[in-house]
PyMOL Python script that loads the backbone (N, CA, C, O; Angstrom):
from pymol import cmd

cmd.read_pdbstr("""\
ATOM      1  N   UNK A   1      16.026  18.406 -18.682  1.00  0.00           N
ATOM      2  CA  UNK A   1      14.971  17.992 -17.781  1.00  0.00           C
ATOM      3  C   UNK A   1      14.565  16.539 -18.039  1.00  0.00           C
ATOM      4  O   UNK A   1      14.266  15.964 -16.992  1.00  0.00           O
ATOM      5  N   UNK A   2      14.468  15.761 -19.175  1.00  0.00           N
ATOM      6  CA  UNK A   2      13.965  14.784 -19.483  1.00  0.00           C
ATOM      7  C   UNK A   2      15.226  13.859 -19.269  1.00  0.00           C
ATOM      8  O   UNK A   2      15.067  12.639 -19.287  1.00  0.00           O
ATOM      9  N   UNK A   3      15.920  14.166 -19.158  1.00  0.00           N
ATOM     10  CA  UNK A   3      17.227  12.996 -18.695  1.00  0.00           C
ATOM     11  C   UNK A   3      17.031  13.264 -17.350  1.00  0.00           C
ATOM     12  O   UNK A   3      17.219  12.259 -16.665  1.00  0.00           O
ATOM     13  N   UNK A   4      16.722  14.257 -16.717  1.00  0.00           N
ATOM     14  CA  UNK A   4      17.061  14.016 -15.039  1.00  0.00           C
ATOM     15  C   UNK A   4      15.481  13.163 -14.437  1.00  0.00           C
ATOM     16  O   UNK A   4      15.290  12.667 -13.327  1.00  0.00           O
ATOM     17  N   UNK A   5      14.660  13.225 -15.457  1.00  0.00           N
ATOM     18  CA  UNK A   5      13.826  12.508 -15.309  1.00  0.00           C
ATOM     19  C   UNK A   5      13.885  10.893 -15.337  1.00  0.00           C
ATOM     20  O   UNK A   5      13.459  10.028 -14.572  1.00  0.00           O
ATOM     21  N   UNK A   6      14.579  10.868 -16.514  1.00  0.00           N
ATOM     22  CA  UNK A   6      14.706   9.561 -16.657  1.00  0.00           C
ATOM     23  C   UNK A   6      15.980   8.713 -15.642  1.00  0.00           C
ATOM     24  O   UNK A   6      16.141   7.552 -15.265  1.00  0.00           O
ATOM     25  N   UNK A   7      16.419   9.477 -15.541  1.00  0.00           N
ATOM     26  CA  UNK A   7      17.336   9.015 -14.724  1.00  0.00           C
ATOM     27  C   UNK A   7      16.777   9.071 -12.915  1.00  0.00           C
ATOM     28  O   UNK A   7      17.289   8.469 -11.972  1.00  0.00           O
ATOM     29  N   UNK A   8      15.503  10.069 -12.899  1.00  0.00           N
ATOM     30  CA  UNK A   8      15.139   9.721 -11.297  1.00  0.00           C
ATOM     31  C   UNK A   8      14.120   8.158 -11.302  1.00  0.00           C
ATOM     32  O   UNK A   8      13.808   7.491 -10.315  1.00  0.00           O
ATOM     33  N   UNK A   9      13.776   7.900 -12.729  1.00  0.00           N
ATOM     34  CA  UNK A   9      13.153   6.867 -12.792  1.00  0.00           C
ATOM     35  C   UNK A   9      13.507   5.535 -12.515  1.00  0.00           C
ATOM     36  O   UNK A   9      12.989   4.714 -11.758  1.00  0.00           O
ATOM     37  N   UNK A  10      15.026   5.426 -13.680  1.00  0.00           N
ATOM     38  CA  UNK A  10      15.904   4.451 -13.219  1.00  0.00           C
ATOM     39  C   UNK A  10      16.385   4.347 -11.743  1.00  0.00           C
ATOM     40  O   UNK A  10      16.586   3.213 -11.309  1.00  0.00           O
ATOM     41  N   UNK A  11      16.558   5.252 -11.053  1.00  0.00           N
ATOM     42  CA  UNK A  11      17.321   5.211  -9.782  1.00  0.00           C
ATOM     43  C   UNK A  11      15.868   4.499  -9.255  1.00  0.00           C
ATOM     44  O   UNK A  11      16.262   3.550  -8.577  1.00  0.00           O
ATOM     45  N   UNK A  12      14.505   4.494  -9.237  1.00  0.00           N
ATOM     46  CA  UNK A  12      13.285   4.127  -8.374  1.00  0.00           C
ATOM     47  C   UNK A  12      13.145   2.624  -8.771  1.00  0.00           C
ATOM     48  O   UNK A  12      12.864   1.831  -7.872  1.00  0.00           O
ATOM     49  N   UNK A  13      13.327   2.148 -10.096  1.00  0.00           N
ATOM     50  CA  UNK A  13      13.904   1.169 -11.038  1.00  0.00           C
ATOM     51  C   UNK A  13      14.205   0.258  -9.774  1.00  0.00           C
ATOM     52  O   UNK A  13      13.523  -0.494  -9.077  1.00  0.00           O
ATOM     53  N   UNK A  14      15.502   0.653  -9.790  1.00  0.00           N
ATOM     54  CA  UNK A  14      16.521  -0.259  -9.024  1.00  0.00           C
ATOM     55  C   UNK A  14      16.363  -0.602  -7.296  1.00  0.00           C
ATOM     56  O   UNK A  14      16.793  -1.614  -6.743  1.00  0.00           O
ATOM     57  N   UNK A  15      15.635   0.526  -6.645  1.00  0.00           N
ATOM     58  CA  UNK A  15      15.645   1.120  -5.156  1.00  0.00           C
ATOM     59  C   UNK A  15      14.895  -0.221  -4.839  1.00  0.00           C
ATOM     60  O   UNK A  15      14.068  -0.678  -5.629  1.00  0.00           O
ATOM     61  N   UNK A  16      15.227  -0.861  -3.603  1.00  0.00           N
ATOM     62  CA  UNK A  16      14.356  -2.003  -3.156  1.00  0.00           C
ATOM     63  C   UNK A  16      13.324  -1.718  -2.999  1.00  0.00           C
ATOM     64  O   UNK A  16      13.158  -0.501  -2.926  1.00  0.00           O
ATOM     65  N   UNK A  17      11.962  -2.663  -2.845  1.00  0.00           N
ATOM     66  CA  UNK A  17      10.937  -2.240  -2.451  1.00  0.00           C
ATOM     67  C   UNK A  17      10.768  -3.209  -0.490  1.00  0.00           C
ATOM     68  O   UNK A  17       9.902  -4.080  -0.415  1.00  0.00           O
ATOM     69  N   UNK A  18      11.300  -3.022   0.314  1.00  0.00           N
ATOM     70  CA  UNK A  18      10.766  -3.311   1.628  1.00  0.00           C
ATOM     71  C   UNK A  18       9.291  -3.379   1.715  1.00  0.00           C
ATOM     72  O   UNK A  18       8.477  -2.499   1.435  1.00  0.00           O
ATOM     73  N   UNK A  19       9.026  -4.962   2.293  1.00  0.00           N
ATOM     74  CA  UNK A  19       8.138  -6.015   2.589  1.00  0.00           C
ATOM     75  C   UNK A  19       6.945  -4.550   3.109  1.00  0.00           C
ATOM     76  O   UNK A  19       5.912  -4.191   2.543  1.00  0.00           O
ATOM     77  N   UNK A  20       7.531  -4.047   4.218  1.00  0.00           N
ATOM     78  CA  UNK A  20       7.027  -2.937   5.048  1.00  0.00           C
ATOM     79  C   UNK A  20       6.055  -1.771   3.849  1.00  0.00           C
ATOM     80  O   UNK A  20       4.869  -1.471   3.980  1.00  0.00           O
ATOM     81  N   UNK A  21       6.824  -1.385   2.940  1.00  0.00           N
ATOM     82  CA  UNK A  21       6.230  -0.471   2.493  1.00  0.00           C
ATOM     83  C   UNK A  21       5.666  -0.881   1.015  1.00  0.00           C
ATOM     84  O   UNK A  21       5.230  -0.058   0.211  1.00  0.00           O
ATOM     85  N   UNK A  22       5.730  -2.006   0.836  1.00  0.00           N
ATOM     86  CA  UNK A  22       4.726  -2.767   0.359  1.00  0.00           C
ATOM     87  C   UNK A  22       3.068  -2.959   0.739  1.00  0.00           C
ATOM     88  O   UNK A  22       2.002  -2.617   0.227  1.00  0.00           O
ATOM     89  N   UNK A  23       3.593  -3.864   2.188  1.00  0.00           N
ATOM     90  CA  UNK A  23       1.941  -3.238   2.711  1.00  0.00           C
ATOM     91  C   UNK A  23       1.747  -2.187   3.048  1.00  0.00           C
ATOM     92  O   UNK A  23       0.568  -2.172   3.399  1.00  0.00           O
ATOM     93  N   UNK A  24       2.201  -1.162   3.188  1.00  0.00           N
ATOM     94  CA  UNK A  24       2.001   0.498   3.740  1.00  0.00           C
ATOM     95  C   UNK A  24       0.720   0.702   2.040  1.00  0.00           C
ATOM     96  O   UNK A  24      -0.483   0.604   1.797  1.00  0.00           O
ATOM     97  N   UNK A  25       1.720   0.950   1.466  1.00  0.00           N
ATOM     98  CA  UNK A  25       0.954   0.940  -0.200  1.00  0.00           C
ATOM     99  C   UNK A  25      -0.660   0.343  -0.459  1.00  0.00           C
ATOM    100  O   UNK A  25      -1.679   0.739  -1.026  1.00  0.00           O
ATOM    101  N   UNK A  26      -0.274  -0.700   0.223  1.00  0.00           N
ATOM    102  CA  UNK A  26      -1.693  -1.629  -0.289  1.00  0.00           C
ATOM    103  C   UNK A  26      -2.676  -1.456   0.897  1.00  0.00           C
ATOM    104  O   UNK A  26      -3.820  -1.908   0.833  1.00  0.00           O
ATOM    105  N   UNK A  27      -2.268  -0.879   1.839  1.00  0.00           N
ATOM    106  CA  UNK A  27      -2.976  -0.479   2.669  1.00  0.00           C
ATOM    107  C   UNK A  27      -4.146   0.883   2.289  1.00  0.00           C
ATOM    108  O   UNK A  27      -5.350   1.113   2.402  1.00  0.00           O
ATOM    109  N   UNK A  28      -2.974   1.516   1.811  1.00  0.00           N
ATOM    110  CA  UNK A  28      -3.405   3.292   1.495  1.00  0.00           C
ATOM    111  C   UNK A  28      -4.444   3.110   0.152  1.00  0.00           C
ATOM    112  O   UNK A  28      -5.394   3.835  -0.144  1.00  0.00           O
ATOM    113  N   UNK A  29      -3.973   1.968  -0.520  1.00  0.00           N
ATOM    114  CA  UNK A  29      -4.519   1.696  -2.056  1.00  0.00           C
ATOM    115  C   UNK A  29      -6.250   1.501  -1.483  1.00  0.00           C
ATOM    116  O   UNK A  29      -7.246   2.123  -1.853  1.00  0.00           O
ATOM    117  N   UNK A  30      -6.118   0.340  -0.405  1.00  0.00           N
ATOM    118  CA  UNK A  30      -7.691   0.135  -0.193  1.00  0.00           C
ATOM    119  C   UNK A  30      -8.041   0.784   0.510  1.00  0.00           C
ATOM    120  O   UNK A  30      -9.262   0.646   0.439  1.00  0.00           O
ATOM    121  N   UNK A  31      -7.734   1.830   1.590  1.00  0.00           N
ATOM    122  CA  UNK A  31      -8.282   3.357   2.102  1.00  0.00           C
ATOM    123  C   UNK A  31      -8.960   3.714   0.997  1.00  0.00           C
ATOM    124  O   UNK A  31     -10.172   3.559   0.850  1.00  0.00           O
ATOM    125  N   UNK A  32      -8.385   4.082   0.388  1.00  0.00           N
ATOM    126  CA  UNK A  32      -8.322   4.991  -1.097  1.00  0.00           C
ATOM    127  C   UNK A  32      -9.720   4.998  -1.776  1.00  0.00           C
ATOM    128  O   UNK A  32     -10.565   5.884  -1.901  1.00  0.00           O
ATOM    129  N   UNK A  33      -9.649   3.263  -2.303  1.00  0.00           N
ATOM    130  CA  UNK A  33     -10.423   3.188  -3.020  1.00  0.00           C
ATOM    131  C   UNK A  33     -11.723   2.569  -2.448  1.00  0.00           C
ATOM    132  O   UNK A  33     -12.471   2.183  -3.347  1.00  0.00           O
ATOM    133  N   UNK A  34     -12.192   2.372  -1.192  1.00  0.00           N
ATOM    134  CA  UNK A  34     -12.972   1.960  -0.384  1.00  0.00           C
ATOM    135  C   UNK A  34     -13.678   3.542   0.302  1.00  0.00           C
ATOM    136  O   UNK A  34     -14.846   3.930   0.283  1.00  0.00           O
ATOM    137  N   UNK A  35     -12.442   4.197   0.876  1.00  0.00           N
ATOM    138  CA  UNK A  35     -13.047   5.589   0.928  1.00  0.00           C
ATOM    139  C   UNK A  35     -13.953   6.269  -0.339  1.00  0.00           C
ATOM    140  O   UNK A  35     -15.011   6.852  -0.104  1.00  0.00           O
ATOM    141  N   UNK A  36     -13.652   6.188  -1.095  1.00  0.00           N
ATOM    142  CA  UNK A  36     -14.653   6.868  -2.062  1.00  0.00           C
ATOM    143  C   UNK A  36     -16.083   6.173  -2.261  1.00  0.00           C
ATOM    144  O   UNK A  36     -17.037   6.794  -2.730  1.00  0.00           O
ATOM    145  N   UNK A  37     -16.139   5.058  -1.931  1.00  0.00           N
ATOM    146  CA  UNK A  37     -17.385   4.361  -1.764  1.00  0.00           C
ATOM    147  C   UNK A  37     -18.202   4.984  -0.751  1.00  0.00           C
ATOM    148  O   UNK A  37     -19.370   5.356  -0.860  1.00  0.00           O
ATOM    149  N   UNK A  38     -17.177   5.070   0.588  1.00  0.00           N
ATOM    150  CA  UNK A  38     -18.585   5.099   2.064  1.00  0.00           C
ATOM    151  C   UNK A  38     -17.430   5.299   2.790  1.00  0.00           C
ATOM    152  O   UNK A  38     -16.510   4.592   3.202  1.00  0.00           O
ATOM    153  N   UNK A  39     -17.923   7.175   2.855  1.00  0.00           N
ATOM    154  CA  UNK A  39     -17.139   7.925   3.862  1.00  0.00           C
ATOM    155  C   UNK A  39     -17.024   7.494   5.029  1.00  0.00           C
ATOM    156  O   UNK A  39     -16.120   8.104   5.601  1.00  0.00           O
ATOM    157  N   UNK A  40     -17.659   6.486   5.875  1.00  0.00           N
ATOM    158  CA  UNK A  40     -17.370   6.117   6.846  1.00  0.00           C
ATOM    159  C   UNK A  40     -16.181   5.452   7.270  1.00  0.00           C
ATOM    160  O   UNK A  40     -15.706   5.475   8.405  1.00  0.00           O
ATOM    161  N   UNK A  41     -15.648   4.735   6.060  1.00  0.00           N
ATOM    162  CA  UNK A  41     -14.127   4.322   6.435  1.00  0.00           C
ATOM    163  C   UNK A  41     -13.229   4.744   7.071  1.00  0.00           C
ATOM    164  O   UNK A  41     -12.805   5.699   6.421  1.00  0.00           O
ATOM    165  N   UNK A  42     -12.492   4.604   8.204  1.00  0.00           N
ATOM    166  CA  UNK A  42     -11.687   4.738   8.664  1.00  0.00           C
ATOM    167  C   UNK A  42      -9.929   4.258   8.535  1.00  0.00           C
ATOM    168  O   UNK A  42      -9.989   3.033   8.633  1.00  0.00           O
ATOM    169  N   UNK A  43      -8.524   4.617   8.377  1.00  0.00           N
ATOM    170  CA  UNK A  43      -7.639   3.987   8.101  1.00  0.00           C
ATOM    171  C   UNK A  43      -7.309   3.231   8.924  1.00  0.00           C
ATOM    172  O   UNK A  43      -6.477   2.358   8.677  1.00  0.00           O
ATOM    173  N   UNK A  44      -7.952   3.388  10.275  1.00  0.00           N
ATOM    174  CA  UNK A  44      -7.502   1.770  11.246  1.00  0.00           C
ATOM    175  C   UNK A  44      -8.700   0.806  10.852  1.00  0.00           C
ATOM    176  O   UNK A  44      -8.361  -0.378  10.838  1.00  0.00           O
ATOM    177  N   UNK A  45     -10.623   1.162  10.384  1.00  0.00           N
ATOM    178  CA  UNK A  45     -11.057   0.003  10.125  1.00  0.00           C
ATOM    179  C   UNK A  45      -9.737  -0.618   8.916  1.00  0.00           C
ATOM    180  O   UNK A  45      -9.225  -1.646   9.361  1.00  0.00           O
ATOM    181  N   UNK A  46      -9.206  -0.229   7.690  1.00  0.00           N
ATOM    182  CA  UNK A  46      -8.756  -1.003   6.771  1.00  0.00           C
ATOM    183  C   UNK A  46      -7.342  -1.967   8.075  1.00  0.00           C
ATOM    184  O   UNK A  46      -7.053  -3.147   8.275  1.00  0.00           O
ATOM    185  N   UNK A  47      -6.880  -0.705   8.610  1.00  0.00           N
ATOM    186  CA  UNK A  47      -5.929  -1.653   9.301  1.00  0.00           C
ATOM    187  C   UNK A  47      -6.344  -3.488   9.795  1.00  0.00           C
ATOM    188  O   UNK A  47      -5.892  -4.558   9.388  1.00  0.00           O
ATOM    189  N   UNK A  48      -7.466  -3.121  10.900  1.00  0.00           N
ATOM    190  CA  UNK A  48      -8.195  -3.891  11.647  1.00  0.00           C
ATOM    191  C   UNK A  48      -8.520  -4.712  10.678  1.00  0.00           C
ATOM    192  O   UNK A  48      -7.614  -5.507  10.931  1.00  0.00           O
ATOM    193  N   UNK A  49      -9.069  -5.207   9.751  1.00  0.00           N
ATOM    194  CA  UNK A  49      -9.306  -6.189   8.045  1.00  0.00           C
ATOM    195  C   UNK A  49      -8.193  -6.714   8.174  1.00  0.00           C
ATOM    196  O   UNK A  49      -7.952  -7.779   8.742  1.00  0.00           O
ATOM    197  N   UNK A  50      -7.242  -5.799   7.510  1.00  0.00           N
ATOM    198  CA  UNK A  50      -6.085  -6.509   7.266  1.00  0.00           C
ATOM    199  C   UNK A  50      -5.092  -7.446   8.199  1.00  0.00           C
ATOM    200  O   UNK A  50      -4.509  -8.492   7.913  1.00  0.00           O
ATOM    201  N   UNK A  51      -5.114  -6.840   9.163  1.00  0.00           N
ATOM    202  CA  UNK A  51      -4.603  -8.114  10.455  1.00  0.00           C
ATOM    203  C   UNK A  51      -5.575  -9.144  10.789  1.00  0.00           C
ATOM    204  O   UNK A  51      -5.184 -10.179  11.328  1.00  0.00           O
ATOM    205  N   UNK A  52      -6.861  -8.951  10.509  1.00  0.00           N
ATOM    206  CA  UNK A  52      -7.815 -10.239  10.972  1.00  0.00           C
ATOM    207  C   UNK A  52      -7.406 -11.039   9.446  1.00  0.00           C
ATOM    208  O   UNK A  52      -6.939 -12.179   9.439  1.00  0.00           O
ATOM    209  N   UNK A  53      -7.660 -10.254   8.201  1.00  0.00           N
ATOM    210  CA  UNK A  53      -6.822 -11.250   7.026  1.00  0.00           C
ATOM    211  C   UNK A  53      -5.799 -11.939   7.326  1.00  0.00           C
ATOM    212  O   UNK A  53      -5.911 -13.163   7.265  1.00  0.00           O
ATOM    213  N   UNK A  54      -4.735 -11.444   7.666  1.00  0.00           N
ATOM    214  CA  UNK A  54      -3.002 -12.034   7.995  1.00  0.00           C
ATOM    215  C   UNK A  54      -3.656 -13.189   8.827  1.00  0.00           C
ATOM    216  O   UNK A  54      -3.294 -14.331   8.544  1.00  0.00           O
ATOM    217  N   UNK A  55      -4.734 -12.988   9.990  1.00  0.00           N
ATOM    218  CA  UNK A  55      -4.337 -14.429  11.121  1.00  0.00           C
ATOM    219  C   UNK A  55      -5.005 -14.922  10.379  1.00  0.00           C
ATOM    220  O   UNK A  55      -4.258 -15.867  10.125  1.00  0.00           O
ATOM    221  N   UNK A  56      -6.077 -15.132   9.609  1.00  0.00           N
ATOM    222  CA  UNK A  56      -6.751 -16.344   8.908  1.00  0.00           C
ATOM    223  C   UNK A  56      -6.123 -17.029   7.920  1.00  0.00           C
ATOM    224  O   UNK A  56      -6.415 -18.203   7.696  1.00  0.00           O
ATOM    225  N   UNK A  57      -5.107 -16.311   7.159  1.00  0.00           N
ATOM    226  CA  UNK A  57      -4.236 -16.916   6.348  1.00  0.00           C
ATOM    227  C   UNK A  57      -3.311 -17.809   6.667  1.00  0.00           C
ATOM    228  O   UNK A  57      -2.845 -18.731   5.997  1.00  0.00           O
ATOM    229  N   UNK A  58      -3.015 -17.350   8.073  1.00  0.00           N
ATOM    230  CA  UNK A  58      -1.772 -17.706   8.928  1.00  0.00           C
ATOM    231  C   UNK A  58      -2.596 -19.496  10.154  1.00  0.00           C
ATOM    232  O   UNK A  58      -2.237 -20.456  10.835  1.00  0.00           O
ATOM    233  N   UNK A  59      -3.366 -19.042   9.816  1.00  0.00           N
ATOM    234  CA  UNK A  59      -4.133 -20.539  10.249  1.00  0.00           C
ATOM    235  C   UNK A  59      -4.502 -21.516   9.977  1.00  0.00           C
ATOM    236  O   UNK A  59      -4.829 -22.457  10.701  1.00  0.00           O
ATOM    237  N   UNK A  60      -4.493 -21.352   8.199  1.00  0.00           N
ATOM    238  CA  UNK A  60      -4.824 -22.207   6.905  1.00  0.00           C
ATOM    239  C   UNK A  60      -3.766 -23.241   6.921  1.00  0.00           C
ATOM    240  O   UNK A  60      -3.724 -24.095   6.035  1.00  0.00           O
TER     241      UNK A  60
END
""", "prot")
cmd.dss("prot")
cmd.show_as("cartoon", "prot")
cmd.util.cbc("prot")
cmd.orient("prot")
């Protein structure tokens, strides 16, 4: 068991990480941890943030 472990580790190791599910991640991360603050959060308000972030960055 501990080798097929280690070895599903290495295989995750190596697996690309796509741009895409990068932000998917960091998306869910600040759901996450913003939800536990104030149930009112929604996963499109974090969406809606995060694209008004991207154009302000993108304007700098």
């Amino acid at each position: 068991m501990i080798d097929q472990l280690k070895c599903l580790i290495e295989a995750a190791r190596r697996r690309p990480f796509p741009p895409e599910e990068r932000e998917a991640q960091r998306r869910s991360f600040a759901y996450g941890n913003t939800k536990i603050e104030n149930d009112l959060i929604t996963r499109e308000m974090v969406d809606e943030q995060d694209e008004l972030l991207k154009r302000e960055l993108q304007e700098r």
